[in-house]
N, C-alpha and C positions, 0 to 999 in steps of 0.2 A: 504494500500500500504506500503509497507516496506523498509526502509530508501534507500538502494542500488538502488531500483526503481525509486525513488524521485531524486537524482541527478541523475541518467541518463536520465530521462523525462527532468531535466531542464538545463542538458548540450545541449539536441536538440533543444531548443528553441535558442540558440546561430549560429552563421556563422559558426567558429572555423578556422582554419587554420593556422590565422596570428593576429598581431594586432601591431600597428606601423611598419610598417614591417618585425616582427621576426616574422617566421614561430612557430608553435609547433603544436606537434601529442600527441595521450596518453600519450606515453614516453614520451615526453621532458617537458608538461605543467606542471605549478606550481599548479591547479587545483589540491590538489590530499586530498584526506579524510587526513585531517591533526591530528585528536584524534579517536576514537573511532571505530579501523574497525573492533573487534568483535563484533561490536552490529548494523551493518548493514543488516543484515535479520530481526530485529527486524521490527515492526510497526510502521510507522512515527506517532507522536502525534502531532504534530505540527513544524512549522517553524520559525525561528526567523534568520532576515538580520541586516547585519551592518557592517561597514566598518573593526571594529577590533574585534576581538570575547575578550576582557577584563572580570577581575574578575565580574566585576557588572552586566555586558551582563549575562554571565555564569547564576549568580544568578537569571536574569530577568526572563531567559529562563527556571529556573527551576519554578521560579514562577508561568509562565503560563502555565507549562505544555507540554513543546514542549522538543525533542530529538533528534533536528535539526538545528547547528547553520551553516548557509550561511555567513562566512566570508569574504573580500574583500584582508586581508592581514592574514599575517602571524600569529599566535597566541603568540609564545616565543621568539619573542625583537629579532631575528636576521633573516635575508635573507636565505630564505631555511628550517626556523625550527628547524634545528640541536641541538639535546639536550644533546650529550651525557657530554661535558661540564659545564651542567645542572645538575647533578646528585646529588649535594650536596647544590643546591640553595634552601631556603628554601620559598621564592616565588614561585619557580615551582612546588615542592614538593605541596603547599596548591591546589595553581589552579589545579595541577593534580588530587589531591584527592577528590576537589570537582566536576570534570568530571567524575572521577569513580565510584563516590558515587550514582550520577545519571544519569550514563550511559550515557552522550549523546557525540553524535557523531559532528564533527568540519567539515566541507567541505569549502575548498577554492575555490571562483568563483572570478580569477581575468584575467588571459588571455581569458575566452570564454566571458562576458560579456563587455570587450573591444573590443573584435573580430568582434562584433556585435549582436543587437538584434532588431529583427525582426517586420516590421512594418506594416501596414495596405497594404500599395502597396505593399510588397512582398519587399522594400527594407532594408536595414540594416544601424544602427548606432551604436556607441560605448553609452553601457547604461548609462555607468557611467557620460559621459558626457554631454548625454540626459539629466540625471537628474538635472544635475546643470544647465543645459539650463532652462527646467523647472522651479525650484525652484526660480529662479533668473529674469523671465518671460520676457526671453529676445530671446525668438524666430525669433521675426521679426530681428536681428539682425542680425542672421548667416544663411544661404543661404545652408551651406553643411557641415553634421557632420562626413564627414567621411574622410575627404580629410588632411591632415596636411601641413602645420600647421592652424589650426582652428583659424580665425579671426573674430571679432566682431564686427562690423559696424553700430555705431550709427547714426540714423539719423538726433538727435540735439545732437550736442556734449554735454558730461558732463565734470564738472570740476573733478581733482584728487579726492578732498574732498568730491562730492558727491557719485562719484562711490566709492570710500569706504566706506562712510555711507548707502548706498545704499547696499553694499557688505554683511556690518556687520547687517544689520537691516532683511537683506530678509533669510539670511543662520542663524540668530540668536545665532550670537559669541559673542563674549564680547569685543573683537576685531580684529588687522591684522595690519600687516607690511606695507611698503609704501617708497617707495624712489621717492622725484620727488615734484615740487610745486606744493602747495593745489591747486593756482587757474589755473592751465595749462589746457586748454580746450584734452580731451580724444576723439578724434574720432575714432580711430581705437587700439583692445587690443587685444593681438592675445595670446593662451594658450600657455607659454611655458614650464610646467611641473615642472622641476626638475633643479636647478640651486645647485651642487654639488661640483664646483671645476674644470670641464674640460669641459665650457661652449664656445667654441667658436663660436659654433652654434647659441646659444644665442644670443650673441652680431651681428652676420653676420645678425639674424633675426631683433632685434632690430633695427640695423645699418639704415636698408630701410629706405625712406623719409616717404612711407606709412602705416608705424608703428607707433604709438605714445607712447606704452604701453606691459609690458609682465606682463601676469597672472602667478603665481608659487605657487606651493605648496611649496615646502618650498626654501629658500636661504644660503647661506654661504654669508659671510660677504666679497667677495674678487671676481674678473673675472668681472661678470656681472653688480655687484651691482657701481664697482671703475667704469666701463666703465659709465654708465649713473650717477655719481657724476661728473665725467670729461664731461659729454655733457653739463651738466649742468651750468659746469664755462667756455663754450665758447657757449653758449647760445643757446646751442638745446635741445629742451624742449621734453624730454624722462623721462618715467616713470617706475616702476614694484610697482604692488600689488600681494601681499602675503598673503594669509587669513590662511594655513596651510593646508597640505596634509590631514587629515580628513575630513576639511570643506567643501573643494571641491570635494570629492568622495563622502560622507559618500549623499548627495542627490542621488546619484546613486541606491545605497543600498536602501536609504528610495522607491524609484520610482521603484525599481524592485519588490515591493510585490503586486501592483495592476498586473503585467507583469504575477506574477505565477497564481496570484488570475485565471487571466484571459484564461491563456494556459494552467494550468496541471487540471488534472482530481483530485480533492483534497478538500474532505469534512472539514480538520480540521483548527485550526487556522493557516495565513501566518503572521506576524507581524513583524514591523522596529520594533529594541530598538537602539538608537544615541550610537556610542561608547564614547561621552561625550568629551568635550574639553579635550584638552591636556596641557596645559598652561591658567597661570594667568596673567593677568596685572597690573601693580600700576602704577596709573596714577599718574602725577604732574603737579600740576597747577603755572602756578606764581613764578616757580622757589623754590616753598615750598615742 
């Protein structure tokens, strides 16, 4: 089967139309072969998924033999891909030359595997979230993945401190962000994505009595985060965990290869490679 065949098999496996509520069609989705589309009639050799298609992915990919990277984001550090900027960057330049070198081709899958994908009843979920539901083995929690905003409902509460060790132990970080006291019992944590700067939403979600907790990929230091320090110093016990935009997708990615394994017609290898942490920590102890 030949590359061009391979995504359009596994764009059908997706709902497509919408996802958070922004519609897109061919035209508008970011879904678009993002390296490599002279070598789309070529043979697929294999598959490799992951949240970021990075130099070491690249390399993995070349190592097993596959000329089909399934990415989640963008591949050159800005919104949209846009290279021409790029021209004299000498990090693009390598990553480029190492794409050329072995032909392979890049495919974005991030609105149609949010859009939904496709489940034994015939109904649909966002995969990506699926998978961190999965990973995280917190199924009996959530009731409906499709619905936003996605809440989580324990049914013995945890304290701040475990659900973050719990966070970090089950996704296998090094670690995660955290505003909020370690021993505040957690009963309800609802996803709230993207905490950027123009988060009013945010806080209106947070706000509720029946919230205790926002999950984010990643935060700024200002809007949401001051809001739940200020709940703090008048005694309401609100929280947000942060583990990082990778952490929490890239299970997505990992969980979508049994998905192809199982839906395309496709002898060769599907394979995760992690696009790998993004940040380190130095921890201190004791004030040392």
């Amino acid at each position: 089967m030949i590359i061009s065949e391979m995504i359009a098999k596994t764009k059908a496996l997706y709902k497509g139309g919408s996802y958070l509520g922004v519609t897109f069609d061919e035209k508008t989705t970011r879904d678009k072969v993002l390296y490599g589309q002279e070598w789309l009639n070529r043979p697929c050799t294999g598959i490799i998924t992951t949240c970021w298609a990075s130099v070491d992915v690249i390399k993995e990919a070349i190592h097993q033999g596959a000329n089909l990277i399934i990415t989640h984001e963008a591949i050159f550090w800005n919104h949209g891909d846009h290279r021409e900027w790029l021209i004299d960057n000498q990090t693009y330049q390598a990553k480029k030359e190492l794409l050329d070198k072995h032909q392979i081709v890049i495919w974005r899958n991030h609105d149609y595997v949010h859009s939904g994908m496709r489940q034994t009843d015939g109904s649909y979920v966002d995969g990506i979230l699926h998978g961190f539901v999965k990973e995280m083995g917190w199924e009996n929690a959530i009731s409906d993945l499709t619905k936003y905003p996605i809440v989580f409902r324990f049914s013995e509460p945890k304290t701040l401190n475990q659900l973050t060790r719990e966070m970090v132990e089950k996704l296998g970080i090094e670690g995660l962000r955290y505003v909020g006291k370690p021993d505040e019992p957690i009963k309800t944590l609802a996803i709230g994505l993207h905490a950027l700067g123009n988060d009013n939403n945010l806080i209106t979600l947070l706000n509720q009595e029946g919230i205790d907790a926002l999950l984010l990929m990643e935060m700024v230091e200002f809007t949401v985060l001051e809001f739940v320090h200020d709940c703090l110093s008048v005694g309401r016990q609100k929280a947000i965990i942060s583990p990082g935009h990778f952490s929490l997708e890239d299970p997505g990615m990992k969980h979508m290869v049994a998905y192809l394994k199982e839906n395309l017609d496709f002898e060769g290898s599907i394979q995760h490679v992690p696009s790998g942490r993004m940040v380190s920590y130095q921890v201190v102890e004791d004030g040392k």
